[in-house]
py3Dmol code that shows the C-alpha trace and the ligand (Angstrom):
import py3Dmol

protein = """\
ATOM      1  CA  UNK A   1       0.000   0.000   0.000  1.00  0.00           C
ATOM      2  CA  UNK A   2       0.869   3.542  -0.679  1.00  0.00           C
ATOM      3  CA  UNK A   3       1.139   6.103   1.549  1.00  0.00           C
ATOM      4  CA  UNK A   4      -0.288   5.661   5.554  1.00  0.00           C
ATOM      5  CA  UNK A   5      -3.735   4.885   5.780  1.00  0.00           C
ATOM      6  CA  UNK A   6      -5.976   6.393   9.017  1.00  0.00           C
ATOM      7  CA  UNK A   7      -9.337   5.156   9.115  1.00  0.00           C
ATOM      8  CA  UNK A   8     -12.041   7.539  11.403  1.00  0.00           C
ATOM      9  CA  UNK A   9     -15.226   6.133  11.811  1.00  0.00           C
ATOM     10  CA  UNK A  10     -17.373   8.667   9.994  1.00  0.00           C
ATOM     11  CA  UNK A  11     -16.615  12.075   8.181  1.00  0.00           C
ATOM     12  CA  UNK A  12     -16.804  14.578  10.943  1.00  0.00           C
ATOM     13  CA  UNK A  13     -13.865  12.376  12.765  1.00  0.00           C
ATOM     14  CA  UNK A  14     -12.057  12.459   9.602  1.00  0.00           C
ATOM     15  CA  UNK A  15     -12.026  16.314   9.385  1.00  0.00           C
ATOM     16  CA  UNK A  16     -11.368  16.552  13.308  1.00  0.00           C
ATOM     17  CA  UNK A  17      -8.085  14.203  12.495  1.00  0.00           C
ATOM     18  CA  UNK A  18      -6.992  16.646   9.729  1.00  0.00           C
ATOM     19  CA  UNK A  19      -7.698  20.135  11.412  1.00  0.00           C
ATOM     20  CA  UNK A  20      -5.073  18.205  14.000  1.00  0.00           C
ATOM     21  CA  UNK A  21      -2.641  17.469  11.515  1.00  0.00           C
ATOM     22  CA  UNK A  22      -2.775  20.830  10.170  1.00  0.00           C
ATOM     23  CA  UNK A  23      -2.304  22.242  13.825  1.00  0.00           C
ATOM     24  CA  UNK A  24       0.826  19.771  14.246  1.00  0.00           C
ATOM     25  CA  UNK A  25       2.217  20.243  11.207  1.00  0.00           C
ATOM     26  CA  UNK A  26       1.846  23.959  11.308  1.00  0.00           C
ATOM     27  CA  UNK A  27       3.728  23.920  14.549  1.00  0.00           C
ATOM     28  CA  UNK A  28       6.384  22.232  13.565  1.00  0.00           C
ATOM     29  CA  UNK A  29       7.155  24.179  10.543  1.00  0.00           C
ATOM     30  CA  UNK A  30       6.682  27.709  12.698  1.00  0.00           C
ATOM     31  CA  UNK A  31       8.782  25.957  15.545  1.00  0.00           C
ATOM     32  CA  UNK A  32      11.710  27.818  13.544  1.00  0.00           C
ATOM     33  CA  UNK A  33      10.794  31.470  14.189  1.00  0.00           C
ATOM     34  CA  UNK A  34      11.556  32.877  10.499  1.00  0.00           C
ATOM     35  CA  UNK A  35       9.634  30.037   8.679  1.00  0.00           C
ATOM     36  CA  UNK A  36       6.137  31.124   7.140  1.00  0.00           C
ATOM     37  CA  UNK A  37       3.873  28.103   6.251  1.00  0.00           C
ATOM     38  CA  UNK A  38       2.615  27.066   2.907  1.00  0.00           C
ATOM     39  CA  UNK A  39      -0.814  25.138   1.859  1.00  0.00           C
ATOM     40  CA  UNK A  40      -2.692  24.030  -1.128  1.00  0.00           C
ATOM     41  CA  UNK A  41      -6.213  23.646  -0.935  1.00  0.00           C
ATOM     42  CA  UNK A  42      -8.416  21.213  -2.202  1.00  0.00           C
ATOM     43  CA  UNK A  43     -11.786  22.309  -3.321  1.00  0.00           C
ATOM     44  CA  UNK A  44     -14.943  20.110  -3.219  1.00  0.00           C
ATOM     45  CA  UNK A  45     -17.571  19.311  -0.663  1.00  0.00           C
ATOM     46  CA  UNK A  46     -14.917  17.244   1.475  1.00  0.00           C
ATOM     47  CA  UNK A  47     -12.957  19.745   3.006  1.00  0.00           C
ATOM     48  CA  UNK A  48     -15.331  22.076   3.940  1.00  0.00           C
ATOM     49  CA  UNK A  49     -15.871  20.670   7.250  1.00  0.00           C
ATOM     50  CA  UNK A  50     -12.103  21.170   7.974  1.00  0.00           C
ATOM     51  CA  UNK A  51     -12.059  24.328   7.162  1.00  0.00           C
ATOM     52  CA  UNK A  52     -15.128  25.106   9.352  1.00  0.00           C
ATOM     53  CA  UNK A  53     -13.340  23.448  12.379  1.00  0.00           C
ATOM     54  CA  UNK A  54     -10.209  25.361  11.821  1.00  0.00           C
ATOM     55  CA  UNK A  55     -11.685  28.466  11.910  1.00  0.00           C
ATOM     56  CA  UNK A  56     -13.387  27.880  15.158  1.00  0.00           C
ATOM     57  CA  UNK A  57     -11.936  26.672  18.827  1.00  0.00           C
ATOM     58  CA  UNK A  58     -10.238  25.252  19.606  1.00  0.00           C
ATOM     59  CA  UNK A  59      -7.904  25.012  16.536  1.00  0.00           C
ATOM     60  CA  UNK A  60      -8.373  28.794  15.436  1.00  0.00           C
ATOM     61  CA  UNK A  61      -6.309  30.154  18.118  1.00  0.00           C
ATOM     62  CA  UNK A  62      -3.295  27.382  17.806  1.00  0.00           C
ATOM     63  CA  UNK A  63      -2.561  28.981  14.130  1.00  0.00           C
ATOM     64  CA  UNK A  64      -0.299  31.978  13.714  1.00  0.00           C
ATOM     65  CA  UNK A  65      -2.323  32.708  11.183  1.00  0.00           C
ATOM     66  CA  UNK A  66       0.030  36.090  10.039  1.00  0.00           C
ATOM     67  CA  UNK A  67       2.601  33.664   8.823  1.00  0.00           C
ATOM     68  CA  UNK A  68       0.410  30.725   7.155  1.00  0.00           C
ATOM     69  CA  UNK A  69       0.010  31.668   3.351  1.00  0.00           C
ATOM     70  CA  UNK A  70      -3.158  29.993   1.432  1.00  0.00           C
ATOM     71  CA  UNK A  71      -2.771  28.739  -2.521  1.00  0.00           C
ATOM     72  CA  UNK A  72      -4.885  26.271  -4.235  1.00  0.00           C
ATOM     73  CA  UNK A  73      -4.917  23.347  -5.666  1.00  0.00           C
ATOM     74  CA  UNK A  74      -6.902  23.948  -8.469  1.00  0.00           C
ATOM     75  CA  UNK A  75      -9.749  26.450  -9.531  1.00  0.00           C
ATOM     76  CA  UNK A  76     -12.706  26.621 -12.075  1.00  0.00           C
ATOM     77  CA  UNK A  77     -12.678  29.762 -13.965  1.00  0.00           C
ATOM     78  CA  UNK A  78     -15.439  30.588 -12.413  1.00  0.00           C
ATOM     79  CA  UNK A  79     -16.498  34.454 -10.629  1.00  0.00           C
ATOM     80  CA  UNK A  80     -15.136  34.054  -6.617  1.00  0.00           C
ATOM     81  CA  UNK A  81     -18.535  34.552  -5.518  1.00  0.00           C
ATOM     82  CA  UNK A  82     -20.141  31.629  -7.813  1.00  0.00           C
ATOM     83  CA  UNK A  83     -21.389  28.001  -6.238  1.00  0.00           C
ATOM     84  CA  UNK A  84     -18.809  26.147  -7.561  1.00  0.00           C
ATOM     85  CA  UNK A  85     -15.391  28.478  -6.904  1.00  0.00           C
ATOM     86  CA  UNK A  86     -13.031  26.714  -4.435  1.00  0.00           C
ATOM     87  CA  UNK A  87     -11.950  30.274  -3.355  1.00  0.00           C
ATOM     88  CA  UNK A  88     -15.506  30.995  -2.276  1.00  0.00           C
ATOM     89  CA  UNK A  89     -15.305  27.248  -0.356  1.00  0.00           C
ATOM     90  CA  UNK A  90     -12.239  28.564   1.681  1.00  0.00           C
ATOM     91  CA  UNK A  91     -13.209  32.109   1.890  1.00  0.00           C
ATOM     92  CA  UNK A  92     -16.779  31.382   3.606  1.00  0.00           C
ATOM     93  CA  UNK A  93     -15.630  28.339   5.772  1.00  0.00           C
ATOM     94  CA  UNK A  94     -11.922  29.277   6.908  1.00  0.00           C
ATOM     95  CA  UNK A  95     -10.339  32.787   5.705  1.00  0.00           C
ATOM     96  CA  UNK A  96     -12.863  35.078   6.604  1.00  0.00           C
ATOM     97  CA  UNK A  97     -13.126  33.960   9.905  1.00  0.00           C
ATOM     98  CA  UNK A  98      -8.995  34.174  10.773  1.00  0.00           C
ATOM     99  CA  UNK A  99      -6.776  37.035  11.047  1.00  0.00           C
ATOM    100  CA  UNK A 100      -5.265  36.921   7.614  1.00  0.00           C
ATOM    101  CA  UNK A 101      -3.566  39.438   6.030  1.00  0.00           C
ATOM    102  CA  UNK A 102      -4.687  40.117   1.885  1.00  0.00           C
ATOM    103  CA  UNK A 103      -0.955  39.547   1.346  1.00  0.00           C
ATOM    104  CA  UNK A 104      -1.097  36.043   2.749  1.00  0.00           C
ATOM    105  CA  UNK A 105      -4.243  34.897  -0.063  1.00  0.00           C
ATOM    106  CA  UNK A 106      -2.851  33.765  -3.421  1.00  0.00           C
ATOM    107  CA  UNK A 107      -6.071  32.675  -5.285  1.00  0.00           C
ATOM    108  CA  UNK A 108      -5.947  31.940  -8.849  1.00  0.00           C
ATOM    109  CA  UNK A 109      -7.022  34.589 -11.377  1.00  0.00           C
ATOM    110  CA  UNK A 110     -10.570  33.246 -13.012  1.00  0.00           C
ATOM    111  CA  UNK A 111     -11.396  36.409 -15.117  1.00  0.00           C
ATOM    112  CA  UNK A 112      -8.943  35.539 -17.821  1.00  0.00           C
ATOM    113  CA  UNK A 113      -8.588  32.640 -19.994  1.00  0.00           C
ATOM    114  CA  UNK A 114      -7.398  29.070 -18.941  1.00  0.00           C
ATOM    115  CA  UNK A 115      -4.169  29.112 -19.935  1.00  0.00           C
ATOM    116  CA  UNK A 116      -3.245  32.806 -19.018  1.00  0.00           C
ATOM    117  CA  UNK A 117      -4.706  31.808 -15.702  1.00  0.00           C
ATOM    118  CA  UNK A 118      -2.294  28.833 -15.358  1.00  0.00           C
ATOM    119  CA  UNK A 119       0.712  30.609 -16.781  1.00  0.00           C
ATOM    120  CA  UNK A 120      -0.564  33.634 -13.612  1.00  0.00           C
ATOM    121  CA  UNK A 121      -0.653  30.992 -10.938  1.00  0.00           C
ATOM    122  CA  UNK A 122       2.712  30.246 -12.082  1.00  0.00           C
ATOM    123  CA  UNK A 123       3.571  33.586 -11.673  1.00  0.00           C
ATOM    124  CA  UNK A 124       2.533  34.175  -8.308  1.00  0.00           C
ATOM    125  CA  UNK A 125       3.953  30.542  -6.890  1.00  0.00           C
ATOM    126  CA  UNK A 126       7.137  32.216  -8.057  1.00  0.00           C
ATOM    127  CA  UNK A 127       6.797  35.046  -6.369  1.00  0.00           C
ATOM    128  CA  UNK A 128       6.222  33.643  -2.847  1.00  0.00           C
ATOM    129  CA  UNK A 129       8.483  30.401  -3.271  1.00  0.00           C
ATOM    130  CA  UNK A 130      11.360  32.119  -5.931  1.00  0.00           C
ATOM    131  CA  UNK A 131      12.148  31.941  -9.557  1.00  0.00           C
ATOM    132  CA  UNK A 132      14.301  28.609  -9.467  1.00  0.00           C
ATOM    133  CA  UNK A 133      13.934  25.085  -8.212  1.00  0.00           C
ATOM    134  CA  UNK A 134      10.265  23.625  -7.564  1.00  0.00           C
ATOM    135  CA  UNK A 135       8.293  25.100  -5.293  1.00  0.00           C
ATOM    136  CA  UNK A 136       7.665  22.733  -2.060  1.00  0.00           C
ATOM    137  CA  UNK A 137       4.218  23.108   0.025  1.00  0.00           C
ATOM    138  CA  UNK A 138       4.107  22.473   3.595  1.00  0.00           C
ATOM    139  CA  UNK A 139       1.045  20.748   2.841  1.00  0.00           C
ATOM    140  CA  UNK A 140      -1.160  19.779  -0.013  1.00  0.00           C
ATOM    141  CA  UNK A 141      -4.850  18.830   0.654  1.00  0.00           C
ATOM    142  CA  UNK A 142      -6.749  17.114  -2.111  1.00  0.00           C
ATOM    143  CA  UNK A 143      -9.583  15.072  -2.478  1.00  0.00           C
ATOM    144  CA  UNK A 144     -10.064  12.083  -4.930  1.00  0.00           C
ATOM    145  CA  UNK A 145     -13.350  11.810  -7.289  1.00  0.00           C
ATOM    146  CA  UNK A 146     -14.882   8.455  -8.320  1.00  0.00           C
ATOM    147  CA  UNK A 147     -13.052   8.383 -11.718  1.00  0.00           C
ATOM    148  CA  UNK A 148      -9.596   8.781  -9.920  1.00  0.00           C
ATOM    149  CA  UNK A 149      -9.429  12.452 -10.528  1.00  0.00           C
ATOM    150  CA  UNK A 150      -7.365  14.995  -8.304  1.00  0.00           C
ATOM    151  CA  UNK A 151      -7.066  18.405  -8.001  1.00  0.00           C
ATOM    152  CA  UNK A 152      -8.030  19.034 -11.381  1.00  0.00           C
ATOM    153  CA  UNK A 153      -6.122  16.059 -12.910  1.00  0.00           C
ATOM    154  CA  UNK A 154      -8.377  14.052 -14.914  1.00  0.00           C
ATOM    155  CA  UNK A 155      -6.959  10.245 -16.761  1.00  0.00           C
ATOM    156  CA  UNK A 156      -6.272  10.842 -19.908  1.00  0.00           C
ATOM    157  CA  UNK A 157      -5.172  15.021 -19.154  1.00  0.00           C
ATOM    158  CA  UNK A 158      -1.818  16.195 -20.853  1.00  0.00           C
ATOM    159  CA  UNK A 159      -1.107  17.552 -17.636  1.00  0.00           C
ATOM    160  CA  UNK A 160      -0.783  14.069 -16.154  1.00  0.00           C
ATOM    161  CA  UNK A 161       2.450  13.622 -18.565  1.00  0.00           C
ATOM    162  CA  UNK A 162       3.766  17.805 -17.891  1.00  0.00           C
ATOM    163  CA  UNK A 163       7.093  18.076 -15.969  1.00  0.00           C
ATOM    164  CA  UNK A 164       8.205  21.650 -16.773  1.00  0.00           C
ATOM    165  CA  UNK A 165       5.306  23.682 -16.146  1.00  0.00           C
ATOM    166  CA  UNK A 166       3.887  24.031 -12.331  1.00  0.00           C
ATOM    167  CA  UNK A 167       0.480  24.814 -12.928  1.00  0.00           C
ATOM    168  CA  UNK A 168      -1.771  23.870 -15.936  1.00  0.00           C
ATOM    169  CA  UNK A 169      -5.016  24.607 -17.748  1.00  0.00           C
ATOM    170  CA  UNK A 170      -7.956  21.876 -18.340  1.00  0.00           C
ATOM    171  CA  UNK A 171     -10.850  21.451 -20.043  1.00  0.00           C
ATOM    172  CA  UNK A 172     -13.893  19.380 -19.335  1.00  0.00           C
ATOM    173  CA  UNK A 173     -15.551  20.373 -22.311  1.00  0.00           C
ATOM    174  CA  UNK A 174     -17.587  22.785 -23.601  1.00  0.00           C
ATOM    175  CA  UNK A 175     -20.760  22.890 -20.919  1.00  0.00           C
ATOM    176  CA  UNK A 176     -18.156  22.678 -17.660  1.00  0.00           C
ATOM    177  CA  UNK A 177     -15.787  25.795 -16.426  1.00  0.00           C
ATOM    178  CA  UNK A 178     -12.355  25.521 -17.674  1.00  0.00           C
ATOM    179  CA  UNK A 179      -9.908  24.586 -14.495  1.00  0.00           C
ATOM    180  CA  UNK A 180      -6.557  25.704 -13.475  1.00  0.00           C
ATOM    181  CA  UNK A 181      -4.535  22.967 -11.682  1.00  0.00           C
ATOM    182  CA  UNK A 182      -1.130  22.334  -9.875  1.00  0.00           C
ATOM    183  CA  UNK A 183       0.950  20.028 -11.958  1.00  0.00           C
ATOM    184  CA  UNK A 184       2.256  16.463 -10.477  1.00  0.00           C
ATOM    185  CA  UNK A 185       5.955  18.116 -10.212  1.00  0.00           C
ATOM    186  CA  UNK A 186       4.802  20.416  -7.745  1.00  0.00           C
ATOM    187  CA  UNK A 187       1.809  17.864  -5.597  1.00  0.00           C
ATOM    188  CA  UNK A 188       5.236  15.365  -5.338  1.00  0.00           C
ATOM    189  CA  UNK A 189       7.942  17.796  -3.935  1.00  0.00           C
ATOM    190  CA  UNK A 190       5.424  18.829  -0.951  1.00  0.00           C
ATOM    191  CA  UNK A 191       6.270  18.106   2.744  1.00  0.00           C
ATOM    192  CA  UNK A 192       3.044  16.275   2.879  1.00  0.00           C
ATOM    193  CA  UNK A 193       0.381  15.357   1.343  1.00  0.00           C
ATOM    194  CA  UNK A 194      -2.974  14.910   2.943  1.00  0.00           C
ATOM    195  CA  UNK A 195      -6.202  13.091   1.233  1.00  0.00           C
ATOM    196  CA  UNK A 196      -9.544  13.412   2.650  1.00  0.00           C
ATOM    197  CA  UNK A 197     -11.774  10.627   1.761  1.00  0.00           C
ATOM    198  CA  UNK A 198     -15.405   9.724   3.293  1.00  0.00           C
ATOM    199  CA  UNK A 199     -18.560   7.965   1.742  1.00  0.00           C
ATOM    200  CA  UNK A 200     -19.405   4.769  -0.199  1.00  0.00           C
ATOM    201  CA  UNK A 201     -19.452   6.162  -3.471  1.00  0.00           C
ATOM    202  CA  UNK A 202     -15.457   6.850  -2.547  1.00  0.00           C
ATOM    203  CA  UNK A 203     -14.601   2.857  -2.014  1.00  0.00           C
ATOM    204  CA  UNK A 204     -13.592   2.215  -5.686  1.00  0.00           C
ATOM    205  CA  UNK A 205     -11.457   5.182  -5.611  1.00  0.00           C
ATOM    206  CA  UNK A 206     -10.178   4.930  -2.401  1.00  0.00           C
ATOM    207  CA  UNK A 207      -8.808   1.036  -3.275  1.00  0.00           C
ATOM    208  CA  UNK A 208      -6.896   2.837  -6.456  1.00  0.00           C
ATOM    209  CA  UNK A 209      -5.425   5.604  -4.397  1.00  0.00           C
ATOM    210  CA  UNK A 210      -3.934   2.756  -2.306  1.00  0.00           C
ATOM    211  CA  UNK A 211      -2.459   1.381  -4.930  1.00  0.00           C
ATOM    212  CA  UNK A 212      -0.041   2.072  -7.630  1.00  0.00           C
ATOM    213  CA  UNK A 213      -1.019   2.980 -11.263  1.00  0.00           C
ATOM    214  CA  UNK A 214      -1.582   5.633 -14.071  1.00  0.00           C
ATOM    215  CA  UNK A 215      -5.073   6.944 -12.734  1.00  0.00           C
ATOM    216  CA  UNK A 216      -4.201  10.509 -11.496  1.00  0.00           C
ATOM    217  CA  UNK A 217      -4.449   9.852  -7.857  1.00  0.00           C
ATOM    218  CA  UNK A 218      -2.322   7.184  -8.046  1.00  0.00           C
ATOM    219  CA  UNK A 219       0.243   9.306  -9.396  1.00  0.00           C
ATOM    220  CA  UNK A 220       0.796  11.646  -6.115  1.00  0.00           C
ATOM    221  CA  UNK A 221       3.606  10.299  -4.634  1.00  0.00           C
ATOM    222  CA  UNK A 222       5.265  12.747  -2.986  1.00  0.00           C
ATOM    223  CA  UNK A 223       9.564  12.204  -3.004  1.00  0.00           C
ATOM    224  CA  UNK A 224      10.549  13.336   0.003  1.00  0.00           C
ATOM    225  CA  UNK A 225       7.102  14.218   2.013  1.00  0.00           C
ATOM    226  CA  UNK A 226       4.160  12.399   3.478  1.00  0.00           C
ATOM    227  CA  UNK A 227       1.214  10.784   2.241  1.00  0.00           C
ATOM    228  CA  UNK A 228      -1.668  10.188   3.862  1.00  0.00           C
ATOM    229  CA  UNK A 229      -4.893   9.065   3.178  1.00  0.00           C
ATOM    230  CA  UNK A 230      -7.408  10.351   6.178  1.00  0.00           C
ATOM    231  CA  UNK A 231     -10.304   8.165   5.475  1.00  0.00           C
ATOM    232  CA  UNK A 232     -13.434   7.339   7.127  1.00  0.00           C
ATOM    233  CA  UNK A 233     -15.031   3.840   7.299  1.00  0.00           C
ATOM    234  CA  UNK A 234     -17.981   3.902   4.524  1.00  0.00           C
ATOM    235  CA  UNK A 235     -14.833   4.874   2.307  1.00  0.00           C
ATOM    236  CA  UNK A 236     -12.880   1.516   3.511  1.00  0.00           C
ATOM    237  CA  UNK A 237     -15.607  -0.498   1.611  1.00  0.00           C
ATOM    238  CA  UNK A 238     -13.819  -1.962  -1.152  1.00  0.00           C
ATOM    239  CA  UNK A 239     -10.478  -2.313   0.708  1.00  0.00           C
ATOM    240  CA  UNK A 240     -10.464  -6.343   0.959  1.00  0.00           C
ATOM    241  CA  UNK A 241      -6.773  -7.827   0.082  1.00  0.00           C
ATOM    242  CA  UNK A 242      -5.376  -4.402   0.677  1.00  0.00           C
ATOM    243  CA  UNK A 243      -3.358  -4.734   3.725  1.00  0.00           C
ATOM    244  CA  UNK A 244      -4.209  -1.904   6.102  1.00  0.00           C
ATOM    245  CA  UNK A 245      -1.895  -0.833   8.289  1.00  0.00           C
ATOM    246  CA  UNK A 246      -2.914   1.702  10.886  1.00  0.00           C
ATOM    247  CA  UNK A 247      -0.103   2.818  12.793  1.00  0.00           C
ATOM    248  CA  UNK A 248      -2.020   3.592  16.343  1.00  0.00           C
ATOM    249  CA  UNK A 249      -4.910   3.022  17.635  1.00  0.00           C
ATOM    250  CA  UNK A 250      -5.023   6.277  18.704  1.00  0.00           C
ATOM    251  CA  UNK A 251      -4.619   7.595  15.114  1.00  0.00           C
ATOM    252  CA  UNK A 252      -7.243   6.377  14.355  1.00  0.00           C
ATOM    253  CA  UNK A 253      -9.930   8.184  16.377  1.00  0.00           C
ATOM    254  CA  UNK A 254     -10.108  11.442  17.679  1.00  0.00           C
TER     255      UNK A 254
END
"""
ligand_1 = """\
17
LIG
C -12.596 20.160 -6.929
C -11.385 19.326 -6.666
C -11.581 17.846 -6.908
C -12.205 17.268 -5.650
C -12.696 15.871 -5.894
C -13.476 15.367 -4.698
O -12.443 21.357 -6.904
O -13.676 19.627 -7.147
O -10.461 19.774 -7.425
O -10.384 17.185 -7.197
O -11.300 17.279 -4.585
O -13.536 15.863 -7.010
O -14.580 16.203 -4.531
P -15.589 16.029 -3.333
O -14.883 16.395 -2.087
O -16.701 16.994 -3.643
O -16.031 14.611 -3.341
"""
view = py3Dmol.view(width=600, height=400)
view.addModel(protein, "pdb")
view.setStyle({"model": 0}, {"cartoon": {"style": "trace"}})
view.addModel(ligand_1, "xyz")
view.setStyle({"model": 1}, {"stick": {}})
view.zoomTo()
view.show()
């Protein structure tokens, strides 16, 4: 099996685990007093929770928030106020409730086209982690959809195969918002990275994100980081023959 696997027993546990994991691994990056922290987040219904409970106590007031700086994942072009922006997912649950400076926001630009967008993003990961080498995340939170998708990595995307460019456009077709998303190259050089997974309909997906394999979630594999798959039990469905190993009991409840 890929990765470490922590089973919860229903979703609310699983984003109780994570809002932990964030407060950890926050504190062990800011342990060093001129460190900021970097994250990635995933858009989605999953996370929302998470972000809720981070914004409240009693995880709100372990963040220094002045030094944790927010990116995403990936983005649909879509206006920041619309149903379906994952800016307006972390802006209503988490950063308008948390002392955040504008400077410490990076969303990506969705009033211009897809791949001016991406080539932007690039732009501003630049900025904040410096022209050269590949940028590396403190943490990148994504979620997995039933066709293996992440971020906004579908099978079959060019972007699965890109190794040069750190962000990338993608289309879904002509009814569906063009998406921005990090590229593989930048998901793999992160300090961790963090997979929320609850429900049935997950079980097929979760098995293949346990696994190795060309699907796109199977392709995070971080080089020199964590991965971890923060699961809760209607997810572990489909699971027989994988051997689970869950490293505490503790782990695996909150
Ligand atoms: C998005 C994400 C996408 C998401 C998965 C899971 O913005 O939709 O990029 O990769 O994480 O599709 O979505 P759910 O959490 O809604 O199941």
């Amino acid at each position: 099996m890929r990765g470490t696997l922590i089973i919860c027993p229903d979703a609310e546990s699983v984003s109780r685990e994570a809002a932990q994991r964030v407060v950890s691994a926050v504190a062990e990056k800011l342990a060093d007093p001129r460190a900021t922290f970097s994250v990635a987040l995933a858009g989605g219904s999953t996370p929302r929770r998470l972000y809720e409970l981070l914004a409240g106590s009693p995880y709100r007031s372990k963040i220094p928030w002045a030094r944790v700086h927010f990116f995403w994942g990936d983005e649909r072009l879509v206006p920041y106020d619309h149903a379906e922006s994952n800016f307006r997912l972390a802006h209503e649950a988490l950063l308008s409730h948390v002392p955040l400076q504008r400077e410490n926001i990076h969303p990506i630009s969705t009033q211009i086209p897809a791949d001016q967008a991406a080539q932007a993003y690039e732009q501003v990961l630049r900025a904040h982690f410096g022209r050269w080498g590949t940028p590396r995340f403190d943490l990148v939170l994504l979620g997995v959809g039933a066709d293996g998708h992440t971020a906004s990595l579908f099978p079959g995307s060019a972007a699965l195969a890109e190794k040069e460019r750190w962000v990338m456009p993608h289309s879904l077709g002509v009814n569906q918002p063009a998406r921005v998303t990090l590229t593989l190259p930048i998901i793999n050089n992160a300090r961790r990275v963090h997979f929320l997974v609850t429900g049935k309909p997950k079980a097929s997906a979760l098995r293949a994100a346990l696994e190795s394999g060309p699907l796109p979630v199977q392709r995070v594999q971080p080089k020199k980081g964590e991965l971890l798959f923060l699961v809760d039990a209607a997810a572990t469905g489909k699971l027989e023959g994988i051997r689970i190993e869950v490293p505490v009991a503790s782990e695996a409840q909150t």
